[in-house]
N, C-alpha and C positions, 0 to 999 in steps of 0.2 A: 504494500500500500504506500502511495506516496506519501510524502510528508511537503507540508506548502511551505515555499521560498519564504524565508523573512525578508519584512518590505527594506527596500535598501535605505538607510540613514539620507537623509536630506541634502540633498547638493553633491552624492556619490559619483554621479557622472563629473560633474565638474573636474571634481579634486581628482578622478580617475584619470581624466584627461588630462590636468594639469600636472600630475605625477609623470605620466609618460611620455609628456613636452621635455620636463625638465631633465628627468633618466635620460631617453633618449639623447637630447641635447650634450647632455656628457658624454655619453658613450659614444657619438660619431664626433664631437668634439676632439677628442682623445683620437679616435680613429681616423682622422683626415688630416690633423697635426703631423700624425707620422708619415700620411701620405704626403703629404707639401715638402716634410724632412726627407722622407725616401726619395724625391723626385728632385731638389736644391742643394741637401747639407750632406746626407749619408754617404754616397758615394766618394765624399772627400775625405771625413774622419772616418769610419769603420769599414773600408774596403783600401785594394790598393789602386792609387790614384795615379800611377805609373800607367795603368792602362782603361780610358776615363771611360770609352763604351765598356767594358766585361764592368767594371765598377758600377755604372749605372743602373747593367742588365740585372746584379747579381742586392742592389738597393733594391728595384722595382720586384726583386724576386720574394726581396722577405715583407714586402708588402702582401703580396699572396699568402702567406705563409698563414697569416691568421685565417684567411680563408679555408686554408686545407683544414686546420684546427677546427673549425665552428660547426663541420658536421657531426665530431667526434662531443665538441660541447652539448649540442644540441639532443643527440642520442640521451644523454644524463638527465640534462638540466629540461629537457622536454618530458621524461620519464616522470622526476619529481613534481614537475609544476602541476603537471596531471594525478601527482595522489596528495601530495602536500598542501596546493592551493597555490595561486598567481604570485603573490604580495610577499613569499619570502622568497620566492626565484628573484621579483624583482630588486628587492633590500642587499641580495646576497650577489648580483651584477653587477650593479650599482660599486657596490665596496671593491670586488676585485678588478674595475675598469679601472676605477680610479688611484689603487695601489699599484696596478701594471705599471699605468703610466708614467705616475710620480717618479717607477724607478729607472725605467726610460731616462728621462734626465739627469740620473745620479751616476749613468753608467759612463765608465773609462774608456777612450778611444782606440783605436786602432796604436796609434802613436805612442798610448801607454802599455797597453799589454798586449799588444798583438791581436794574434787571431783568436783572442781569448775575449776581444771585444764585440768583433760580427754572433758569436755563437750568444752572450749573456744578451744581446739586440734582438735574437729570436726568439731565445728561452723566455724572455716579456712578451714580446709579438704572439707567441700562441696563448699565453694568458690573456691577453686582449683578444682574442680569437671567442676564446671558450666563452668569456663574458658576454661577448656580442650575441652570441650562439642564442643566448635563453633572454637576452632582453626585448627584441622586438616581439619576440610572441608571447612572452610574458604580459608586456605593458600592453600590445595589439587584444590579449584573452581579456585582459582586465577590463579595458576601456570598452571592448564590444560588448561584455557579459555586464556591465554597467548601464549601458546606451540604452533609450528610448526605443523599440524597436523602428519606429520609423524617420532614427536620425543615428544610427549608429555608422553609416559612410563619413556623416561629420564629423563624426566623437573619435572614431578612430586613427581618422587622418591626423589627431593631432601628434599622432607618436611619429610621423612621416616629417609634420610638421618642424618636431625637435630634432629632427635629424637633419635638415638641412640650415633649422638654426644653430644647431652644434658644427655645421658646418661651415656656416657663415661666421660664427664665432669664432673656430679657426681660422679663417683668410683673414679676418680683419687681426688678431694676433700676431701672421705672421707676416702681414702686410711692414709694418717699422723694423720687427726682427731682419725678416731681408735687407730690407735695406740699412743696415748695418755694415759698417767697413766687414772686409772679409776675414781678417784676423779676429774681429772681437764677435762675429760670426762663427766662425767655427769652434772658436774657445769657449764661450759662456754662453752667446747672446739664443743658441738654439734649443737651448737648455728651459729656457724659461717657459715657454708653451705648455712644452711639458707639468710643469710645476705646478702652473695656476690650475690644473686640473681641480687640486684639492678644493678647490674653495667651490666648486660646481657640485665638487662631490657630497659635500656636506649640507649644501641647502637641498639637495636632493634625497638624501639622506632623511633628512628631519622629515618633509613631506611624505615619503614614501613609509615611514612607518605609522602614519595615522591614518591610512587608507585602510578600509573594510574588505573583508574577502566578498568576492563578487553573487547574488542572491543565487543564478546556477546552480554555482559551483558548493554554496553551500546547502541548498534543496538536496543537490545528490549528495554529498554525505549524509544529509539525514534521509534519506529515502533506502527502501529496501532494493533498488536499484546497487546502490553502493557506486564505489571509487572502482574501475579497472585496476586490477594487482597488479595487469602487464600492459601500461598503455599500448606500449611499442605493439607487442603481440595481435591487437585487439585492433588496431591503425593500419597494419602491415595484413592483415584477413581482412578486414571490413573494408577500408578506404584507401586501399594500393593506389587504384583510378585516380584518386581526389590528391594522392601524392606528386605521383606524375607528371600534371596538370602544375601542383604546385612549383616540382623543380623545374619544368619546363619556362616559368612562368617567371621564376626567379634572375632566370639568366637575364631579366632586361636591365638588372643593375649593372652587367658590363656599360651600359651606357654612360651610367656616375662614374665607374674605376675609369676609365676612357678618359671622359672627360674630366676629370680630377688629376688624374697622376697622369699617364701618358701624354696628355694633348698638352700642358703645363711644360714636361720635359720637352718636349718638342718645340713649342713656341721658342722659349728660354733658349734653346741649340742655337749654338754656330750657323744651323745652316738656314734658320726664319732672325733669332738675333734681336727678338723683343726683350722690354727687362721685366727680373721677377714680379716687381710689385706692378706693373702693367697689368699682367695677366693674372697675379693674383688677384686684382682689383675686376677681372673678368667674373672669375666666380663670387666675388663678392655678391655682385650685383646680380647675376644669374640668381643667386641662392637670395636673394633678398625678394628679390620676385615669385621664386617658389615659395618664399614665404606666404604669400599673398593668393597665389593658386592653388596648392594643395588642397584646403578648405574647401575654396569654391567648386575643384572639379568635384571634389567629394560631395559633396550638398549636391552638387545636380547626377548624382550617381543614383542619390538618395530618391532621386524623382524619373530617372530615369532607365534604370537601371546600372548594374558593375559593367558587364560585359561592352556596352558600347563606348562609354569614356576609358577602360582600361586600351581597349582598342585603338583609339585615338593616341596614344601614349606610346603604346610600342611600335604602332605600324608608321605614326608620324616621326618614332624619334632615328627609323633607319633611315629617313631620309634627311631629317632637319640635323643629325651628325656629322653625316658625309660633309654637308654643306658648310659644317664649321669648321671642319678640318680643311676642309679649301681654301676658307679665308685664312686662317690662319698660314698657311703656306702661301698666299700671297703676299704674306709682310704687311697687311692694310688693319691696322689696328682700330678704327671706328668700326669698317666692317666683323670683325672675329669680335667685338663687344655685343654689335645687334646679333649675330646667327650664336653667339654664345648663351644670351639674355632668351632668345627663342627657342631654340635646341633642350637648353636645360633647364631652363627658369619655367617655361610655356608648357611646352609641350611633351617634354620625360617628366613633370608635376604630375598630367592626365592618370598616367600607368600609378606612378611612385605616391600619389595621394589615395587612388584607390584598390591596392592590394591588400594592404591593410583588414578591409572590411572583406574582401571576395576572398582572399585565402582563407580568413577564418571561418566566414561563413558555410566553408563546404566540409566544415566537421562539425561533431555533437560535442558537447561539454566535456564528456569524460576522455577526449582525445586531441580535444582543439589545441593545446598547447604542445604535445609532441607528435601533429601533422603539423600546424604551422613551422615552428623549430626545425624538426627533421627536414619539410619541401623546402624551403627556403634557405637553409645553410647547404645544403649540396648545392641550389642553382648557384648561392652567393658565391659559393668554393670555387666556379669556374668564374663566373665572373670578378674575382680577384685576379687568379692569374691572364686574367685575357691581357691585362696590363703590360706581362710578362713577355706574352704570344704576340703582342702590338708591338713590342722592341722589338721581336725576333724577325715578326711580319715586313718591322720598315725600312730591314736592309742593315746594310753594314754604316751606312753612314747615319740611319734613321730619320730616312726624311723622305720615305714613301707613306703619304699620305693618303694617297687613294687605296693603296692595299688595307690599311688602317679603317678605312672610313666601310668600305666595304665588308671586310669583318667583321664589324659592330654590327652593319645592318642584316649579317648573315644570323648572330646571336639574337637579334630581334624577331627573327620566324619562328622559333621556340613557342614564345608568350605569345604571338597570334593564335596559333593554333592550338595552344593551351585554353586560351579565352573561347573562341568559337565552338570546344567541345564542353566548357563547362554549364554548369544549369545556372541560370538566372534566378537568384537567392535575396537581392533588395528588399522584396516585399512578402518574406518566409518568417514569420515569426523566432522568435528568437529563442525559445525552448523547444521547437521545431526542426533544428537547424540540424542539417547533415542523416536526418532520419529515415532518407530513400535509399541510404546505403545501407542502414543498420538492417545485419540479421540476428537471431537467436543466438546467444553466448551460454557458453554451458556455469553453470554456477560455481565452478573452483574458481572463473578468473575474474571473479568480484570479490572484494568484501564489504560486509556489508555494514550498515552502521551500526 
């Protein structure tokens, strides 16, 4: 017999929301610092600088790095959030983003301890990995099992939201750092980024432990339904399809790793010859505009359905990529501002605001945290190293741009065709949700309350 949801505490969505603005916000804060380092600073202090491409290839490598990690995070921390509940996954991200980071910046160069410096640069980088792994579906299960059901494309966007303000908080960070003489750059001045993590982490911290577990999630423990003993088990039977879909779907963030790290390193190159704060002042602005649309594609997702604006997003962003990486190999710095501001700000927002609500929505409660987790750190894991496959792709001198730009848009046929077989879930009640997959489970792999 079931047992009825307690009503959720007043203003739950809010603070749900606003928790997973902030978390977020730190966690790609942290995670795109390192990428603007991997792509500027790393290749000079913790590699050898004797040979500047393998150096740059071998920075942009351990950028991926976290990526390979976050499926293996996600397997765990997607396991627990689905028997233990959202709010200590998220509490317990949270903490180890923000200790990763901090040591990030405490760590010895190349120059001082050798090759003792690349290896302690990656032993951090997959703790930052693992972290990431359990925070977007953590924060994503919390904020949709919160939402209104006929606003929850809005509520969840805002975790989309924190991630490109944790991003935009980065570029304007390391916008003065860059520009920094080169000595007090590579000595101290790259260190700092790093550092102020702490202080995001802490107000994020306090907020996130006065948030309620979600009404869901707390109905199935008190129901004779019970918590899944083996999400994994129960995910991987029942909702392979709805995996699938998800990793397939994931791969659109090569378009962020692209446009963040690679197209940055390439600008910045010898062979285009823009300066860093130029172009970190690209994605500033870019991401300042996503700020702005993520929301709104999400509210009209909410009226319109997920499937047609996630579509808009991946299908428009193989083309509005190519077209930035064009400008940018022209050398014409107004234009690589507007197709930058379009490309990533406009039109990768469409996808990146509403996956959020369409991934989660295509699982049930007692699994949505480790499908989400699980689909989306394997797409994310290619999508790191596509970064890797872009230096490999753009020659010896790295500065095939069209091969780059066509690869992205290759990574982008994934999440169309992911989108077009998925079921149209906007207007599916939300203790409803992912129920046309569920069949009979034998009774050992519950327990119950």
């Amino acid at each position: 017999m079931s047992v009825p949801a307690p009503s959720p505490p007043t203003g739950q969505p809010k603070k749900a929301a606003t928790a997973a603005w902030i978390g977020s916000a730190l966690e790609y804060y942290d995670f795109f610092i390192y990428g603007s380092a991997a792509a500027l600073i790393f290749p000079e202090i913790f590699f050898d600088k004797s040979d500047p491409a393998t150096a740059t290839l071998l920075s942009l490598a351990t950028f991926g790095v976290a990526y390979a990690a976050r499926p293996v995070g996600a397997l765990f921390l997607g396991h627990f959030g689905d028997r233990v509940g959202r709010k200590k996954i998220m509490v317990f991200t949270l903490i180890l983003m923000g200790l990763s980071t901090f040591l990030i910046g405490c760590l010895p160069t190349r120059a001082q301890v050798g090759t003792l410096a690349p290896v302690l640069l990656v032993l951090c980088r997959v703790l930052q990995g693992i972290s990431a792994a359990g925070e977007q579906a953590s924060a994503n299960s919390m904020t949709l099992e919160h939402a209104p059901p006929h606003r929850r494309g809005f509520f969840t966007s805002f975790t989309l939201s924190g991630t490109q303000g944790g991003q935009l908080l980065a570029t304007l960070v390391f916008i003065p750092v860059a520009a920094l003489p080169d000595d007090q750059l590579l000595s101290w001045g790259w260190r700092i980024p790093f550092w102020l993590s702490v202080a995001v982490a802490v107000v994020g911290y306090v907020i996130r432990r006065k948030l309620e577990e979600t009404p869901v999630f707390a109905e199935q423990q008190a129901s004779g339904e019970g918590v899944a003993k083996l999400p994994l088990a129960v995910l991987l039977r029942e909702h392979w399809a709805d995996v699938l879909r998800v990793i397939a779907g994931a791969l659109v963030a090569s378009v962020s790793t692209i446009f963040t790290v690679w197209a940055l390193a390439y600008a910045t190159s010898d062979s285009v010859g823009m300066s860093r704060s130029s172009m970190l002042w690209v994605g500033a602005l870019a991401n300042l505009v996503a700020l702005a649309a993520i929301p709104l594609w999400a509210t009209l997702s909410d009226r319109v359905g997920r499937r047609p604006v996630y579509l808009v997003g991946a299908a428009g962003s193989a083309v509005t990529m190519f077209a930035y990486l064009w400008a940018i190999s022209t050398g014409s710095y107004p234009l690589t501002l507007l197709l930058g501001i379009v490309a990533f700000g406009v039109v990768y927002s469409a996808a990146n605001g509403v996956w959020p609500s369409f991934y989660g929505e295509m699982f049930p409660t007692r699994v949505r945290l480790s499908g989400m987790a699980v689909g989306t750190q394997i797409g994310f894991a290619v999508a790191g190293f596509a970064v890797t496959f872009a230096a490999q792709i753009a020659g010896p001198d790295g500065d095939d741009w069209s091969a780059v730009g066509l690869f992205t848009a290759a990574l982008c046929v994934p999440p169309v065709v992911a989108a077009l077989s998925a079921r149209e879930t906007a207007k599916v009640p939300t203790e409803q949700l992912g129920e046309r997959a569920r069949r009979e489970e034998s009774p050992a792999e519950t327990v119950t309350a």
